[in-house]
N, C-alpha and C positions, 0 to 999 in steps of 0.2 A: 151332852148338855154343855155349854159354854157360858162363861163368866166375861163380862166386861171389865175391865179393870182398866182408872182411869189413872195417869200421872200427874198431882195435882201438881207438882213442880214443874211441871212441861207445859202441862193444860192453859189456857189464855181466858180460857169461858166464852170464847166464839161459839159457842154455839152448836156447830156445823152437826155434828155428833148426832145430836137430837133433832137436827132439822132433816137429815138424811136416813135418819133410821125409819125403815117399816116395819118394828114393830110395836115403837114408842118406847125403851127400853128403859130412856133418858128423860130427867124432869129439866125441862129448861127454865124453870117458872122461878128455880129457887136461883140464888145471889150466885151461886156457884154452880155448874154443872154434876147431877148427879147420877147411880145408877137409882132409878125409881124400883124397876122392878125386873131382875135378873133372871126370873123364869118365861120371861117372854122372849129372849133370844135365842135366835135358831142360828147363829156363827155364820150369817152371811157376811159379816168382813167389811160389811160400807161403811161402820164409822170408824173402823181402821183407817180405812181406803182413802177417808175424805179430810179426817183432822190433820190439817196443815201443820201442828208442831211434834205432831208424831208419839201424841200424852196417850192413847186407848191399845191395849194388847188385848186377846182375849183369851183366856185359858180354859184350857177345858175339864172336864171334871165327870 
Protein backbone atom coordinates (compact mmCIF):
# COMPACT_ATOMS: atom_id res chain seq x y z
CA UNK A 1 0.00 0.00 0.00
CA UNK A 2 1.36 3.38 -0.67
CA UNK A 3 1.09 6.83 0.94
CA UNK A 4 1.05 10.20 -0.95
CA UNK A 5 2.95 12.56 0.64
CA UNK A 6 2.83 16.05 -0.43
CA UNK A 7 5.65 18.85 0.24
CA UNK A 8 3.70 21.81 1.16
CA UNK A 9 7.01 23.97 0.95
CA UNK A 10 7.54 22.75 -2.66
CA UNK A 11 3.97 22.33 -3.51
CA UNK A 12 2.46 25.55 -5.70
CA UNK A 13 -1.24 24.23 -5.65
CA UNK A 14 -1.15 23.67 -9.44
CA UNK A 15 -3.27 21.37 -9.25
CA UNK A 16 -1.79 18.86 -11.71
CA UNK A 17 -1.62 16.07 -8.91
CA UNK A 18 -5.29 15.76 -8.80
CA UNK A 19 -6.03 16.35 -12.33
CA UNK A 20 -3.77 13.38 -13.25
CA UNK A 21 -4.62 11.03 -10.82
CA UNK A 22 -7.01 7.95 -11.69
CA UNK A 23 -7.96 7.37 -8.67
CA UNK A 24 -8.95 10.57 -7.30
CA UNK A 25 -6.62 10.26 -4.35
CA UNK A 26 -6.48 14.21 -4.24
CA UNK A 27 -9.21 16.92 -3.17
CA UNK A 28 -8.60 19.95 -5.41
CA UNK A 29 -11.70 21.71 -4.24
CA UNK A 30 -9.93 22.69 -1.08
CA UNK A 31 -7.66 26.28 -0.98
CA UNK A 32 -4.64 24.00 -0.79
CA UNK A 33 -3.94 20.64 -2.33
CA UNK A 34 -4.75 17.71 -0.25
CA UNK A 35 -4.52 13.97 0.34
CA UNK A 36 -8.43 13.29 0.49
CA UNK A 37 -8.26 9.77 0.78
CA UNK A 38 -4.94 7.61 0.90
CA UNK A 39 -6.47 4.07 0.53
CA UNK A 40 -7.46 4.59 -2.88
CA UNK A 41 -3.93 4.66 -4.21
CA UNK A 42 -2.41 1.79 -6.06
CA UNK A 43 1.57 3.59 -6.48
CA UNK A 44 1.06 4.19 -10.03
CA UNK A 45 3.53 7.29 -9.75
CA UNK A 46 1.56 9.80 -12.11
CA UNK A 47 1.34 12.47 -9.73
CA UNK A 48 4.93 12.02 -8.99
CA UNK A 49 5.58 11.94 -12.55
CA UNK A 50 3.59 14.98 -13.45
CA UNK A 51 4.10 17.82 -10.35
CA UNK A 52 6.34 20.24 -12.12
CA UNK A 53 7.99 21.36 -8.66
CA UNK A 54 8.77 17.89 -7.52
CA UNK A 55 6.49 18.54 -3.88
CA UNK A 56 4.65 14.57 -3.98
CA UNK A 57 6.98 11.15 -2.98
CA UNK A 58 5.11 8.29 -2.25
CA UNK A 59 5.91 5.97 0.55
CA UNK A 60 5.12 2.78 1.17
CA UNK A 61 3.80 1.08 3.88
Amino acid sequence: MYIPVINMKKCDNCKACAYICPKNVFDADSETIVVSDQTRCNGCQACVAECPQGAIRLDEY
